[in-house]
C-alpha positions, 0 to 999 in steps of 0.5 A: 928717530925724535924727527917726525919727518925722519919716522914718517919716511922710514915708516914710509919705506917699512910700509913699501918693503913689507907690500912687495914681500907680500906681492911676492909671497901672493905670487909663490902661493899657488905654487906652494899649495901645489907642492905641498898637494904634491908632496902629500899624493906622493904615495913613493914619499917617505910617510914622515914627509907626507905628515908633515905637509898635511900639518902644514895645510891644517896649520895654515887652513886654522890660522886663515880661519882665525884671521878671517874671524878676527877680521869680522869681529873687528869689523863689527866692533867699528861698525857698532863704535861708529854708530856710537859716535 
């Protein structure tokens, strides 16, 4: 882990294993949201189901909403340090 060459490679790897999880996940997503509109529609699914879908979209509708937040004010905040500079 001292070797430069040696940490750049392995960042190099972590970096293309993380980009095809990722591609992957992208893929199943439409199919995720599907299965979750399903399960939440199914008026014959146990209530306890049916909750725990909706709380699953509200959960993830709050983190995206934070990410995008967090993004922009990132965003502005290099902006603002590169007009500093």
């Amino acid at each position: 882990m001292r070797e430069p060459a040696f940490r750049a490679a392995l960042h190099d790897a972590e970096t293309a294993a993380l980009t095809g999880v990722s591609r992957a996940l992208v893929r199943l997503a439409d199919r995720a949201v599907a299965t979750l509109e399903g399960a939440m529609n199914d008026a014959t699914a146990p209530m306890s189901v049916r909750l725990r879908a909706a709380d699953a979209v509200l959960g993830r509708l709050l983190q995206l909403r934070e990410l995008v937040t967090l993004e922009e004010r990132v965003k502005e905040l290099e902006e603002r340090l590169g007009a500093e500079t």
